[in-house]
HTML snippet that shows the backbone in 3Dmol.js (N, CA, C, O; Angstrom):
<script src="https://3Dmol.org/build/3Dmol-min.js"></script>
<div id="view" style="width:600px;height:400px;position:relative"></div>
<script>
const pdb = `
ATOM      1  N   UNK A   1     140.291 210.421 205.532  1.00  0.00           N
ATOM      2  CA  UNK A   1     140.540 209.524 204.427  1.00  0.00           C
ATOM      3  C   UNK A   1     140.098 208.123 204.871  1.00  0.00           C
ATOM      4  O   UNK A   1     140.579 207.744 205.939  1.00  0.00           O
ATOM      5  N   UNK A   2     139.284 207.309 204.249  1.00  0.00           N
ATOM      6  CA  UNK A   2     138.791 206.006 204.193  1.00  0.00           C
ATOM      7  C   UNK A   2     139.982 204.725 204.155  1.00  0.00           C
ATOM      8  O   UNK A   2     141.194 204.889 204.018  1.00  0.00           O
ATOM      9  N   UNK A   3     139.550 203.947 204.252  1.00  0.00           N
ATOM     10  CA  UNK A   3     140.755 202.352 204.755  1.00  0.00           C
ATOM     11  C   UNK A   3     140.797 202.361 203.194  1.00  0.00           C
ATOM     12  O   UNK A   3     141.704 202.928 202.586  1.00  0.00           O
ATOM     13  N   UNK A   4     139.539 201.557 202.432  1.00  0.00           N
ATOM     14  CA  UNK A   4     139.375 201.575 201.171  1.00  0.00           C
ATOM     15  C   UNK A   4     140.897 202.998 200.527  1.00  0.00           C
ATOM     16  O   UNK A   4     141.705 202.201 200.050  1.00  0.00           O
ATOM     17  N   UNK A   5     141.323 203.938 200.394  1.00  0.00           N
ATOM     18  CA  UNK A   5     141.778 205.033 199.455  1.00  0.00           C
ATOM     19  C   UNK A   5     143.095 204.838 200.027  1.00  0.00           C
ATOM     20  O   UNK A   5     144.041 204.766 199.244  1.00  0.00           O
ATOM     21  N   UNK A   6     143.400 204.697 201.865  1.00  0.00           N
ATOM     22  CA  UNK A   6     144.999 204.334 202.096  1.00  0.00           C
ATOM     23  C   UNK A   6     145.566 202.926 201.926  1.00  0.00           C
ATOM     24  O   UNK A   6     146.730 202.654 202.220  1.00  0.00           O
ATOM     25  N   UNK A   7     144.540 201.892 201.353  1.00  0.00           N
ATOM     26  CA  UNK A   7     144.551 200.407 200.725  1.00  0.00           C
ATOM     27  C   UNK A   7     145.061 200.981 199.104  1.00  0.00           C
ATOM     28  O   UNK A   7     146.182 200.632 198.734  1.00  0.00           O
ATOM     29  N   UNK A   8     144.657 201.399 198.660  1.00  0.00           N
ATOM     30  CA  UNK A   8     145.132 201.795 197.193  1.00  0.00           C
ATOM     31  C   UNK A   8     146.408 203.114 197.153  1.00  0.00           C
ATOM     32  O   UNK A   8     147.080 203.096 196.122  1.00  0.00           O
ATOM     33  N   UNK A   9     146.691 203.984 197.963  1.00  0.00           N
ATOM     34  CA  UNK A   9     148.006 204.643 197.838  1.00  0.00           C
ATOM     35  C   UNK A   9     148.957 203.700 198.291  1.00  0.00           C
ATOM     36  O   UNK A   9     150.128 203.965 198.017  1.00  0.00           O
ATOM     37  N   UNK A  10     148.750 202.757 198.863  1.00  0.00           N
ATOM     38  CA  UNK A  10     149.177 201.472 199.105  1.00  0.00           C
ATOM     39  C   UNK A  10     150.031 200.355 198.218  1.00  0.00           C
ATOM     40  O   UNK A  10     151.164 199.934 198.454  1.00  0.00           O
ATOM     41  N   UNK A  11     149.133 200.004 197.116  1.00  0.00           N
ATOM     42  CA  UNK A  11     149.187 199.648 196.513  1.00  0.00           C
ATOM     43  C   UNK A  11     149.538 200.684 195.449  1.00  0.00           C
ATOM     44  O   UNK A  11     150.727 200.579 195.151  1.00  0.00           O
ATOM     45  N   UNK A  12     149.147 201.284 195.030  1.00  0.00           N
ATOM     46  CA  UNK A  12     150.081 202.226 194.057  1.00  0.00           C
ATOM     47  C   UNK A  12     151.569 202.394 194.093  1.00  0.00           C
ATOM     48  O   UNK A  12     152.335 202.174 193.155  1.00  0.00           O
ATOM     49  N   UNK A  13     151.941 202.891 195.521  1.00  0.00           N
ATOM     50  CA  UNK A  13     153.135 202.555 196.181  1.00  0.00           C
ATOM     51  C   UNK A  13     154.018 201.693 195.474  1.00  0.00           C
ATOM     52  O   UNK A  13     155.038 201.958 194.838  1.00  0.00           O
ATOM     53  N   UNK A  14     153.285 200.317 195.762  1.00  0.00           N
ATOM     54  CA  UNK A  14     153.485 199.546 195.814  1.00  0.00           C
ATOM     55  C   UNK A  14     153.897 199.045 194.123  1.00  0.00           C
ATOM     56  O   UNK A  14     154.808 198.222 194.209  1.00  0.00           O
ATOM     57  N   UNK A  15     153.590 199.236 192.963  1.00  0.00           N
ATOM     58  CA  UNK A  15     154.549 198.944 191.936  1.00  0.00           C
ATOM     59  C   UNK A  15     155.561 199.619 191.749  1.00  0.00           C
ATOM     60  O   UNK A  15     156.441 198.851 191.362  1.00  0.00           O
ATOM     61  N   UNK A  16     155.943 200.677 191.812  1.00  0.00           N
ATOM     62  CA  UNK A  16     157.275 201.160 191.941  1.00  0.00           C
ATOM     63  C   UNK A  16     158.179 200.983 193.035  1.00  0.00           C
ATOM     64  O   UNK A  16     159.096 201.805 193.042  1.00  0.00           O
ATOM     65  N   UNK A  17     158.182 200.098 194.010  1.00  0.00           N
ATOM     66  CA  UNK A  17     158.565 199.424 195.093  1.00  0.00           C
ATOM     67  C   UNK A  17     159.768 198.157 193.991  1.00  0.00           C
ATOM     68  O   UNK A  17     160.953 198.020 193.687  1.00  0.00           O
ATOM     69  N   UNK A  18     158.144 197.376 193.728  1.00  0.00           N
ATOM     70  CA  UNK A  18     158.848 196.114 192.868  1.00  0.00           C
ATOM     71  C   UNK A  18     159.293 196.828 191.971  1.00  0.00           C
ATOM     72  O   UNK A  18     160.509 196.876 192.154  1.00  0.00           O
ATOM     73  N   UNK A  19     158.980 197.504 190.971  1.00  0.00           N
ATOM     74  CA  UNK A  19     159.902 197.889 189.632  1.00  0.00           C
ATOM     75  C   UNK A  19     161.052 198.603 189.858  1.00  0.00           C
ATOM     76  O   UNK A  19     162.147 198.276 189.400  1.00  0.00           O
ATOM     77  N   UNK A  20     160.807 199.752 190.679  1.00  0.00           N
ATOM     78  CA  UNK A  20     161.494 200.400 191.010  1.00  0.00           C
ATOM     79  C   UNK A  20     163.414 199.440 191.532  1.00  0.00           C
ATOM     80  O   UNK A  20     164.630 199.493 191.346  1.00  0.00           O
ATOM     81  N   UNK A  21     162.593 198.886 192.060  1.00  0.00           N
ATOM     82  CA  UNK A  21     163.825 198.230 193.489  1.00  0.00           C
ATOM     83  C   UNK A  21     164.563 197.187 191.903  1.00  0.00           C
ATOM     84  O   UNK A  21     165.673 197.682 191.705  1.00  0.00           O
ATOM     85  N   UNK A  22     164.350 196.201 190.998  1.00  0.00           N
ATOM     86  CA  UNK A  22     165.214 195.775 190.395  1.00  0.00           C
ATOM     87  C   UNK A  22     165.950 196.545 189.157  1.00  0.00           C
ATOM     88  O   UNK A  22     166.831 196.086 188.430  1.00  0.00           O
ATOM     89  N   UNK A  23     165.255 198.045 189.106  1.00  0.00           N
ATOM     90  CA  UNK A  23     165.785 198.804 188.225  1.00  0.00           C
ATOM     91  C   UNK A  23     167.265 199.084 189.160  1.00  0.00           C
ATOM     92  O   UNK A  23     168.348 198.697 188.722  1.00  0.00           O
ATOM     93  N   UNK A  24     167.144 199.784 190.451  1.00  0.00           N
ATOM     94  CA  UNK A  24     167.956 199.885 191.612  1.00  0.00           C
ATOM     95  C   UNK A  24     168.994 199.147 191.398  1.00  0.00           C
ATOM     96  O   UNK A  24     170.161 199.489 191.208  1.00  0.00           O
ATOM     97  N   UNK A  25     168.342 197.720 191.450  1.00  0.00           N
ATOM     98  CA  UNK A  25     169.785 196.554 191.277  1.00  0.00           C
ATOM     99  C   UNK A  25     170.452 196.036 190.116  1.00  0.00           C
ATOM    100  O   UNK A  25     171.336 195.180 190.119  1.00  0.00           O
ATOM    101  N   UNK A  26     169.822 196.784 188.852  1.00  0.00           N
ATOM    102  CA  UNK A  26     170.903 196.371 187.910  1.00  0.00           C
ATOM    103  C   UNK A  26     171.341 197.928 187.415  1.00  0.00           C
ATOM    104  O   UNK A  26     171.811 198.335 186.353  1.00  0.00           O
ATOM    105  N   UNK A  27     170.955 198.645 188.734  1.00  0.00           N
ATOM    106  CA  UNK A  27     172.252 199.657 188.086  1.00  0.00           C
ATOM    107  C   UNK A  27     173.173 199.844 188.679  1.00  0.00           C
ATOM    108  O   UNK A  27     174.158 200.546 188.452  1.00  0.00           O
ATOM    109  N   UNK A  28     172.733 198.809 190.015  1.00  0.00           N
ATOM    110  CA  UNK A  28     174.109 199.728 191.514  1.00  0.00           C
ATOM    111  C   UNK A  28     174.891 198.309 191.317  1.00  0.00           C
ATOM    112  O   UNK A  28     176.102 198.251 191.532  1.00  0.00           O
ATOM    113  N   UNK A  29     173.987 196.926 190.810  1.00  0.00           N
ATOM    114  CA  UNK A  29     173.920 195.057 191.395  1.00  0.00           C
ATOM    115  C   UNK A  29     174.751 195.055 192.710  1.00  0.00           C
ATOM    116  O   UNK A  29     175.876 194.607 192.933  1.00  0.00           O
ATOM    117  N   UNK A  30     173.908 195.655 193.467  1.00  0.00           N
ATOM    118  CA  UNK A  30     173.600 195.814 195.246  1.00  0.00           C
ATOM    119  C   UNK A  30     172.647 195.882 195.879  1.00  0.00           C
ATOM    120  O   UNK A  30     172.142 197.003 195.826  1.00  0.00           O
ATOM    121  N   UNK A  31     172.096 195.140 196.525  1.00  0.00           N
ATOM    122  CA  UNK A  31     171.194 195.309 197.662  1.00  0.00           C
ATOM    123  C   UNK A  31     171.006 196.622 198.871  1.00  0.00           C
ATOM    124  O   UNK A  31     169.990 196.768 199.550  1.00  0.00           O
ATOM    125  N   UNK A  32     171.980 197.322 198.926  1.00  0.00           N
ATOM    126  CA  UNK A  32     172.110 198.680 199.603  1.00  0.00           C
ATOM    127  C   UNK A  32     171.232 199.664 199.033  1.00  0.00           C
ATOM    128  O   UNK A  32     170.265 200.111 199.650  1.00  0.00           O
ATOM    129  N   UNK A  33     171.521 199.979 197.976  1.00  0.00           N
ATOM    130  CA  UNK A  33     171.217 201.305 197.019  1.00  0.00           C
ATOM    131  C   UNK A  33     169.670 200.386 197.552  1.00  0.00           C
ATOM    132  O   UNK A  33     168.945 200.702 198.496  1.00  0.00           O
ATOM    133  N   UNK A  34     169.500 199.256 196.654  1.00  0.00           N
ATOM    134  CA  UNK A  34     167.813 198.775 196.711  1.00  0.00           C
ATOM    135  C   UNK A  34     167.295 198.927 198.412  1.00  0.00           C
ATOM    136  O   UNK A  34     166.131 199.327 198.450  1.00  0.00           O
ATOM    137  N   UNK A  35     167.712 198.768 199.375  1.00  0.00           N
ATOM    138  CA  UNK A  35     167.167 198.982 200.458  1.00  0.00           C
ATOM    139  C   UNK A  35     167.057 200.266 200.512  1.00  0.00           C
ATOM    140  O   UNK A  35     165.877 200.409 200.835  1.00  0.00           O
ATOM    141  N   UNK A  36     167.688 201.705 200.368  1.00  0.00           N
ATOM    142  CA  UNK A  36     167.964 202.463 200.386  1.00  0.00           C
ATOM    143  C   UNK A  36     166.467 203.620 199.849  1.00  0.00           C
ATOM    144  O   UNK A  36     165.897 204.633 200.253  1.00  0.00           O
ATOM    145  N   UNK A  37     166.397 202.739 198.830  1.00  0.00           N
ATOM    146  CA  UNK A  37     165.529 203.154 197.630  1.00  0.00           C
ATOM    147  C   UNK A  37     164.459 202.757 198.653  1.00  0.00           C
ATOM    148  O   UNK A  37     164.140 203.632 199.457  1.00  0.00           O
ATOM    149  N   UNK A  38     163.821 201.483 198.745  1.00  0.00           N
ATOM    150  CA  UNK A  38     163.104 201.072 199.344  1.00  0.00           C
ATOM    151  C   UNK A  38     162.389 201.771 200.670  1.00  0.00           C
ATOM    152  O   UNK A  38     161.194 202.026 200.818  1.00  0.00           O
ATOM    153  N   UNK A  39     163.200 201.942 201.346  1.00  0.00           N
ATOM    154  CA  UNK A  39     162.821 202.971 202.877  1.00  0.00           C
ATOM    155  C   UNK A  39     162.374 204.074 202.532  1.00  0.00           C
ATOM    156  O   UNK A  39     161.322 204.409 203.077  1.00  0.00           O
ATOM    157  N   UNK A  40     163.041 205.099 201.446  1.00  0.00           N
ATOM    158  CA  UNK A  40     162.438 206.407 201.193  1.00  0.00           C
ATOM    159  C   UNK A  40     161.378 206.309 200.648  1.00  0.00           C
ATOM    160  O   UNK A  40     160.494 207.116 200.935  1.00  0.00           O
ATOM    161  N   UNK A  41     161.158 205.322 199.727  1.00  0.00           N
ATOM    162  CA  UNK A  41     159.448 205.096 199.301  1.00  0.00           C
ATOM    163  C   UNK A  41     158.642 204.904 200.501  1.00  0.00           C
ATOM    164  O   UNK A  41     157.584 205.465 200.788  1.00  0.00           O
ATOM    165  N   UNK A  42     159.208 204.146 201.070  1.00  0.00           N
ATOM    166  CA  UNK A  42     158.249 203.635 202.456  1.00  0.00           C
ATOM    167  C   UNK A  42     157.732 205.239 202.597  1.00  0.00           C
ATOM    168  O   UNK A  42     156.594 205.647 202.363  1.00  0.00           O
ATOM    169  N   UNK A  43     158.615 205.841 202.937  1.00  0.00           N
ATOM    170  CA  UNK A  43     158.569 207.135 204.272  1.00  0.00           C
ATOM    171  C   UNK A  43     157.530 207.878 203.236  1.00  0.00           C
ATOM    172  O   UNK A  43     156.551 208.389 203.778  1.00  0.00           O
ATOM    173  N   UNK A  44     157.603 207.963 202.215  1.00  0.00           N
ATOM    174  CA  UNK A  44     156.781 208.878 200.940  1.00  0.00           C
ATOM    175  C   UNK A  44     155.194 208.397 200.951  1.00  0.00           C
ATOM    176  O   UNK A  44     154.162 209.063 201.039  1.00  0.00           O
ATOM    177  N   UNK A  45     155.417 206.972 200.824  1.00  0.00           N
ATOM    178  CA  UNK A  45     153.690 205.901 201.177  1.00  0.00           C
ATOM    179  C   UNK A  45     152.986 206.761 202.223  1.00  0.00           C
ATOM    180  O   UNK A  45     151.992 207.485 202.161  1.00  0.00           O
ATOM    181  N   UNK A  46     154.042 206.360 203.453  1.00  0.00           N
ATOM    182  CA  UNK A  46     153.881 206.710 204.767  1.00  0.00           C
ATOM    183  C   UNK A  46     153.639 208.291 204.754  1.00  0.00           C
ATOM    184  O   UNK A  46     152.412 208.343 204.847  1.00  0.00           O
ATOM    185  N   UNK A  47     153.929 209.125 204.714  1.00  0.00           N
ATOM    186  CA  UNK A  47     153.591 210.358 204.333  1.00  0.00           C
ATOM    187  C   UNK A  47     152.191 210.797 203.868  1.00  0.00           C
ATOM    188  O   UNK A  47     151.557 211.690 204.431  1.00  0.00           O
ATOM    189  N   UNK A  48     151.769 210.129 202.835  1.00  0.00           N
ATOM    190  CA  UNK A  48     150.408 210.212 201.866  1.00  0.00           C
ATOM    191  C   UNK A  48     149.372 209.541 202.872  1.00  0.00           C
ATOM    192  O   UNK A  48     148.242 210.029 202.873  1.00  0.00           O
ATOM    193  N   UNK A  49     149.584 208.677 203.569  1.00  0.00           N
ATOM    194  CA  UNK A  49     148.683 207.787 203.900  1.00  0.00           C
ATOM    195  C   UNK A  49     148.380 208.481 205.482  1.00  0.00           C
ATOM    196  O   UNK A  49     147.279 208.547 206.029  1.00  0.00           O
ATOM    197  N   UNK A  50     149.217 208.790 205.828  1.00  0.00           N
ATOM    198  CA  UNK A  50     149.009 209.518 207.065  1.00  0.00           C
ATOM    199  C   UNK A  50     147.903 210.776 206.919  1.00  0.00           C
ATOM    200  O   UNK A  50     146.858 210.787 207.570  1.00  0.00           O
ATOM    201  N   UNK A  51     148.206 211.626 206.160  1.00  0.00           N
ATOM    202  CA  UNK A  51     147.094 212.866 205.780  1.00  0.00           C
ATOM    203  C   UNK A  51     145.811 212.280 206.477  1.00  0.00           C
ATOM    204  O   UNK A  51     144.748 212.899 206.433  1.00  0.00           O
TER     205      UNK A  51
END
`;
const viewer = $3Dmol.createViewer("view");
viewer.addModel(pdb, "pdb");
viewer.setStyle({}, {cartoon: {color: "spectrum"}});
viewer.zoomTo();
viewer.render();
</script>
């Protein structure tokens, strides 16, 4: 897989990170759940991008 294609699962990632994470906080209004949320996306990015 090319820099260019793990730059864009990247970024794909990457809006449901931001959207994702303040949906998180006005349903838990905690920063936990949102970190929480946050790391398992990481590990999911991280997952795809590794292949």
């Amino acid at each position: 897989m090319d820099v260019s294609r793990k730059l864009g699962i990247l970024v794909f990632f990457g809006v449901p990170a931001i959207i994702g994470g303040g949906i998180v906080y006005a349903l838990f209004h905690s920063y936990i759940p949102v970190f929480i949320y946050e790391v398992l996306l990481l590990f999911v990015a991280g997952a795809f991008v590794s292949k």
